[in-house]
N, C-alpha and C positions, 0 to 999 in steps of 0.2 A: 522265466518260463516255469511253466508250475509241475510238481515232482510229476514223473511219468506211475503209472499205477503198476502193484506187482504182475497181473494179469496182460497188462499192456509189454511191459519188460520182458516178460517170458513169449509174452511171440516176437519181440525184437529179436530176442534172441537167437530164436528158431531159425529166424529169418536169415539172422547174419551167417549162423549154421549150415544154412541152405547155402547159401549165397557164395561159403567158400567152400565148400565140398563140392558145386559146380564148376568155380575157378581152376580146383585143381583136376579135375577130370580134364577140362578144357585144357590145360598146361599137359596132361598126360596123354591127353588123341583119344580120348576116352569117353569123350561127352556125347551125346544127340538127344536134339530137340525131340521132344516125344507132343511137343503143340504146334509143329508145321503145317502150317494153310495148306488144303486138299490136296492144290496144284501144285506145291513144291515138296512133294515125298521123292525118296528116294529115287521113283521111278525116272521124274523130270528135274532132277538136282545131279546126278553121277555126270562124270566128266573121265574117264577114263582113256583118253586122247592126250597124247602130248603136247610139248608146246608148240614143237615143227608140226605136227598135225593139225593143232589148233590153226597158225600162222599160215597154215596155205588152202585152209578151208575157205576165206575170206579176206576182204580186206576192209579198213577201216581210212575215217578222213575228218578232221577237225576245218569245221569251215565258219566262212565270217561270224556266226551268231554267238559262235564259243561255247559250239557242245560237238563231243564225237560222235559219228555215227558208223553205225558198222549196217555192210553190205549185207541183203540177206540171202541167206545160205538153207543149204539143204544138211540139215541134223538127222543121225537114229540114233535115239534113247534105246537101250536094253538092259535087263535084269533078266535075274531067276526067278521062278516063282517063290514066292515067301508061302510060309504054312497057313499063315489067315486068309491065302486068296482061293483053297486045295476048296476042289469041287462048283466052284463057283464057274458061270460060263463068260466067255472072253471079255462079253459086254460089258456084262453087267460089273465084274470087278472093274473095267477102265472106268465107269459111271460111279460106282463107289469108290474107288479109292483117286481117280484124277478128275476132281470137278470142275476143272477148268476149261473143259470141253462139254458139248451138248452130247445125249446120247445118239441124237444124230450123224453128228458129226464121225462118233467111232465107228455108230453101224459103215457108214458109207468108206471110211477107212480102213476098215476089217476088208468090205466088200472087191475094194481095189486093190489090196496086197500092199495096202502104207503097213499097216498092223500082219506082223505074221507069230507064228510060234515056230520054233526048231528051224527059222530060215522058211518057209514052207506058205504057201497061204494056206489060208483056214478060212472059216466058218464064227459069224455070231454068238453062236448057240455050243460051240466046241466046249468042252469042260478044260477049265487048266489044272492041270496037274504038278509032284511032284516032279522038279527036274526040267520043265520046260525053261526056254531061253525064250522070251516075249522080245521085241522087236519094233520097234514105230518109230518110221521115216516121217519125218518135217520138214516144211520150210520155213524158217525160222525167223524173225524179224524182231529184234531187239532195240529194247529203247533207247531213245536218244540220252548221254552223260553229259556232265560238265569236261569241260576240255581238262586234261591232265598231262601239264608238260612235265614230263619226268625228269628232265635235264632242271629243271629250274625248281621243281615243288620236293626235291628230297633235301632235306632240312640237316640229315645227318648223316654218316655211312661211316662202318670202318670194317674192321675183318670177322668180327662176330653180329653187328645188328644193322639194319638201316632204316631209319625215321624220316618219313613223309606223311608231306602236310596232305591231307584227302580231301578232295572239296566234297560237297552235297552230291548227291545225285547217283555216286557210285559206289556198289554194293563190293565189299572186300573178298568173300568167294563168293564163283559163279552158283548164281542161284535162282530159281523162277527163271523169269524171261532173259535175265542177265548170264553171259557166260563170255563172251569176248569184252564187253565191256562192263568187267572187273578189274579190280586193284593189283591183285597176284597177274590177273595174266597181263596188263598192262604194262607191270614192273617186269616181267617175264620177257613180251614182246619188244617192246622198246628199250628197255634198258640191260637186258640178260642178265636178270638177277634173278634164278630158279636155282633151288626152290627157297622160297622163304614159309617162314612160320610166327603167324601172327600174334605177336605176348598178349593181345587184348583184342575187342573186337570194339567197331564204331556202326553205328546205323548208318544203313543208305542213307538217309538225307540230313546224319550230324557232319560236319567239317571239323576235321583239328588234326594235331598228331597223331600219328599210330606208328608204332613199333613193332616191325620185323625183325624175328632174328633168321641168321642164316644158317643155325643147326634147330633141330628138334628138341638135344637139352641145353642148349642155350634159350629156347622159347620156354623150355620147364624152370630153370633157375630165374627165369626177370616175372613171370607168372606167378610163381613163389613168393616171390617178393611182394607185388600186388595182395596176395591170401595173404600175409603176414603184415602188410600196412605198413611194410618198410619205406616204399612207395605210392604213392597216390594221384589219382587224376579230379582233375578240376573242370568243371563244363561250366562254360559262360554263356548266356541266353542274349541277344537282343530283339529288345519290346520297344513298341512304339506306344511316345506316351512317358508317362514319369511313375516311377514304378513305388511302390511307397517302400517305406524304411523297416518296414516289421511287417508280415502277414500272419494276420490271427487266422486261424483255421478252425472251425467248429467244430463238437464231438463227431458228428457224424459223420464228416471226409473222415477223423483221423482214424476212426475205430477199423479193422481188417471186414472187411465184407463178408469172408468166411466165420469170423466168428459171432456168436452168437450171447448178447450179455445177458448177463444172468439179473434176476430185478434188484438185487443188493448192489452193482456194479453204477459207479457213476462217474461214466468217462468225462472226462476234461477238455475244455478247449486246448490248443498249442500256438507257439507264437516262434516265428522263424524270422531272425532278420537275415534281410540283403544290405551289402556292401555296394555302392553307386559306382559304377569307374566314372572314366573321363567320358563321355557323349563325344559320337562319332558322326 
């Protein structure tokens, strides 16, 4: 593989800088996403509901096909207003800051008392202010998951952490459309293991281990360890197809999108090998 350039190295760098001062905010309950898609701001992400409350909101049923599905239910999101929504009228901030609805839809929402302020109904055109408590009843219909037998996919457990295996399909906290069928409250509902805290986080549709712990600084201490590369995770991909032995990558994937080379600069291809497992 051919030397990486000084210019290239210095935003590795950065990168890896970035990459563990996130870590540890994450390990410290400290983190938020500041690039969450419209629909999943604060407004429609908070879950302030218990797990008995969640639990008899609904209920849920794994059938032949081998995904759960949960019953749908009647939800209210609520907040306070935030200082970037002051002045603005009712609509128009639910149209700007939750784009996951039409602004039709709001008006006619406002209009029937789904959307209220201070409890109260209101008006379209109302100004929010500080201090308002905003308000909006749903019904709510969440997507179908891969089935999760908890009795059989937790991989490890003892007095401080518990390791389950997570298939595809479901998201670790309730988030977007997903709130009953998540991971926590899954492990929460079936198995009464609340509250745990996640040492790492896995996408909705990766599958593998994940590790809970079942204190706060126990999630800081094995999170630690990930920042400090005492520990490490391994993601294995299956392709269809025979995958080659080395991928050359050309200058232009490798160079950062953000930056900008300068005309003396003369980035390099890079070459990455794969290790083959056994074909399944």
């Amino acid at each position: 593989m051919e030397e990486v350039s000084k210019k290239r190295a210095k935003r590795l760098e950065k990168k890896r800088e970035r990459s563990e001062k996130k870590a540890q905010s994450v390990a410290d309950g400290t983190w938020t996403n500041p690039r969450k898609r419209r629909n999943q701001r604060d407004f429609h992400c908070e879950t302030r509901d218990s797990v008995d409350d969640m639990a008899n909101e609904t209920t849920s049923e794994t059938k032949p096909d081998g995904f759960r599905y949960v019953a749908p239910y009647k939800h209210k999101f609520q907040v306070h207003v935030k200082a970037r929504w002051f002045g603005k009228t009712l609509l128009q901030m639910f149209v700007e800051e939750f784009g996951g609805y039409s602004s039709e839809y709001y008006a006619a929402a406002i209009q029937h008392g789904f959307i209220t302020i201070n409890h109260l109904p209101t008006t379209a055109s109302t100004l929010v202010k500080h201090g308002d408590l905003l308000q909006h009843v749903m019904h709510r219909h969440e997507p179908r998951v891969q089935a999760f037998d908890a009795a059989t996919m937790v991989a490890f457990q003892s007095d401080d952490i518990v390791v389950v295996n997570k298939p595809s399909t479901i998201p670790v906290h309730p988030c977007g459309a997903y709130r009953h069928n998540s991971l926590v409250f899954i492990l929460a509902n079936d198995l009464h293991l609340h509250p745990v805290f996640p040492v790492h986080r896995l996408d909705r549709l990766t599958s593998g281990l994940l590790v809970l712990a079942k204190s706060a600084d126990k999630a800081a201490e094995l999170s630690a360890q990930l920042v400090e590369r005492s520990v490490q995770k391994f993601y294995f991909a299956k392709v269809l197809g025979r995958f080659p032995s080395v991928a050359h990558v050309p200058p232009a994937a490798v160079e950062d999108d953000a930056a900008i080379p300068s005309p003396a600069a003369s980035p390099s291809s890079s070459s990455f090998p794969f290790h083959d497992l056994p074909r399944t």
